[in-house]
C-alpha positions as CSV (number, residue, x, y, z in Angstrom):
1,X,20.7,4.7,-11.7
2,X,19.1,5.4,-15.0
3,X,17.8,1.8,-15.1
4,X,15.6,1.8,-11.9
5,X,13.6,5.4,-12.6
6,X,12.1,3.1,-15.7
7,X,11.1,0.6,-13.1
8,X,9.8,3.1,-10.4
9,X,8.0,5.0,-13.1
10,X,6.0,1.6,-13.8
11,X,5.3,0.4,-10.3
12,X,3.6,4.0,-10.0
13,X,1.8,3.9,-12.7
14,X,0.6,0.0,-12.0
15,X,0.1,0.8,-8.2
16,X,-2.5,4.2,-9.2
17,X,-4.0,1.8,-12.3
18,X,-4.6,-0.3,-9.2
19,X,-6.1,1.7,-7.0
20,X,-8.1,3.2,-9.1
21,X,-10.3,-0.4,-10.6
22,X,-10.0,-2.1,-7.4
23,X,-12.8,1.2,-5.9
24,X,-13.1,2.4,-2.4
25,X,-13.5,-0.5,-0.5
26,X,-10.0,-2.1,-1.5
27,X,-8.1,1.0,-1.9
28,X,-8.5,2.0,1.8
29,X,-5.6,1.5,3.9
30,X,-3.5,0.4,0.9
31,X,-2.3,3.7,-0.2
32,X,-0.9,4.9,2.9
33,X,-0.1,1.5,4.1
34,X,2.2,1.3,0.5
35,X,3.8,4.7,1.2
36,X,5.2,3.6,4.6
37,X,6.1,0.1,3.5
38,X,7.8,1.7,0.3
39,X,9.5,3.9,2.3
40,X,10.6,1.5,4.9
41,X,11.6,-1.3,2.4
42,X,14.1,1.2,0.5
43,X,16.0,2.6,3.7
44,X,16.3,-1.2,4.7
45,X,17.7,-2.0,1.7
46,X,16.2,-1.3,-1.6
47,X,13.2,-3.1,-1.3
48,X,11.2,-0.6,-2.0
49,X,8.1,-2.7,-4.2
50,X,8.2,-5.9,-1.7
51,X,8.0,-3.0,1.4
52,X,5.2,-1.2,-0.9
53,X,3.3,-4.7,-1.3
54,X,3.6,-5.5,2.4
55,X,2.3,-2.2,3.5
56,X,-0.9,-2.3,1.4
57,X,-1.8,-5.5,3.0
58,X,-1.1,-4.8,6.0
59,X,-2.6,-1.2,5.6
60,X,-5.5,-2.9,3.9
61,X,-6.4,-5.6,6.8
62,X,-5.5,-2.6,9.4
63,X,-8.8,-0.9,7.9
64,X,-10.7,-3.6,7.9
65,X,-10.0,-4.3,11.4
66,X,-11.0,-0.3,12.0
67,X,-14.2,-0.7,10.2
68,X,-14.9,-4.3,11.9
69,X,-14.4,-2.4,15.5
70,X,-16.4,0.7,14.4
71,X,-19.5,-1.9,12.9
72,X,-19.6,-3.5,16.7
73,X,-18.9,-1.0,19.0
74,X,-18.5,-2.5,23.1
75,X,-20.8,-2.4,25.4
């Protein structure tokens, strides 16, 4: 167990290096896309980064969708 904490401490710190030089526009979504994927990916089987990866894109394309729908409303 001791070994992973090293490794969870580092994908932290690279994932908040990350969202902090990337700026606004390719932080949104990611963040709360990564917390679901992370969470996700560990309970189905200790996946944890690859679930945290997923989730930012998808979270990141979800937003971008949002703000695509929002910028050309119907009608």
């Amino acid at each position: 167990m001791s070994v992973r904490l090293p490794a969870a401490g580092l994908v932290a710190a690279v994932l908040a290096l990350g969202s902090v030089m990337s700026g606004p526009a390719m932080a949104k979504g990611c963040l709360k896309g990564a917390a679901v994927g992370g969470v996700a990916g560990h309970v189905a089987g200790h996946h944890g980064v690859m679930g945290a990866a997923a989730g930012c894109a998808v979270g990141h394309h979800e937003a971008n969708k949002k703000a695509a729908a929002a910028a050309n409303p119907p009608g």
